[in-house]
C-alpha positions, -999 to 999 in steps of 0.1 A, spaced: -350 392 15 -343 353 3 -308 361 11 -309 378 47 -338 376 69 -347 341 53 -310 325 47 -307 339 82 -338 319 99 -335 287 81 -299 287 98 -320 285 130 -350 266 121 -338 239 102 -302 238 106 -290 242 67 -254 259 60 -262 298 65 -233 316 75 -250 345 98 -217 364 94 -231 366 56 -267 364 61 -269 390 92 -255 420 80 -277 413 45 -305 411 61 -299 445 83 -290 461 48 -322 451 34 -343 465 63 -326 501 60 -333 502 26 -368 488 32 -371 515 64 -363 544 41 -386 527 13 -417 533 36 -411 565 46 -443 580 38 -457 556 23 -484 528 36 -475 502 11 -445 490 -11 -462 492 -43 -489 514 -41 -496 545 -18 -536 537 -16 -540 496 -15 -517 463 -7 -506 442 -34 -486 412 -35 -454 428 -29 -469 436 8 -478 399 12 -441 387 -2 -423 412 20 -443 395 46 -435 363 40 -396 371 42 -397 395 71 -424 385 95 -404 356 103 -369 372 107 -368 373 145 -367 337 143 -330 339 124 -318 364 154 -327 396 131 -338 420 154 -366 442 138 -370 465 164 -352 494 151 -372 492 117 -405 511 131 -416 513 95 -409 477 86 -428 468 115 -458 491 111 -458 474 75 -462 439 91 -489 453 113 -508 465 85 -505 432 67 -516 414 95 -547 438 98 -559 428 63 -591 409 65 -587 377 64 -551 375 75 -537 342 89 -509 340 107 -481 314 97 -467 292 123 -439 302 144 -411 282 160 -397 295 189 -359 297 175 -334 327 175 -349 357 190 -382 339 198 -369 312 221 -376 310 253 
């Protein structure tokens, strides 16, 4: 995911040298392997509990809207997030409104 969703959004965020034509169709790659991954399952690791691949997956993917990668047609990527964010506890991390988030 360091090299798609995330190489794509710091393109956006922060302006460093990410070319999308590289870092878009990674990233769209990476979510079809993660959408079949989570077929049937509730978490990446385990079937029963989250673990800290859940919370790294987060960390990469949560923010990909911001890099123009368009999550919408990963329902089970998505429904992962959600149950992430459902954990008690959670904290959201700051969002910028860049790439698919701007205004």
């Amino acid at each position: 995911s360091a090299y798609g969703p995330a190489a794509a959004r710091l393109g956006t965020v922060v302006r460093a040298k990410r070319d999308p034509e590289v870092a878009m169709p990674r990233a769209h790659g990476l979510h079809k392997t993660d959408e079949a991954h989570h077929e049937g399952r509730q978490w990446l690791a385990s079937s029963d509990h989250p673990t800290i691949a859940d919370i790294a997956f987060y960390s990469y993917v949560s923010s990909a809207p911001e890099g123009n990668v368009d999550l919408s047609g990963y329902p089970r990527v998505l429904a992962l997030l959600a149950r992430v964010e459902a954990l008690p506890d959670f904290h959201p991390f700051p969002t910028t409104q860049a790439g698919l988030r701007a205004s």
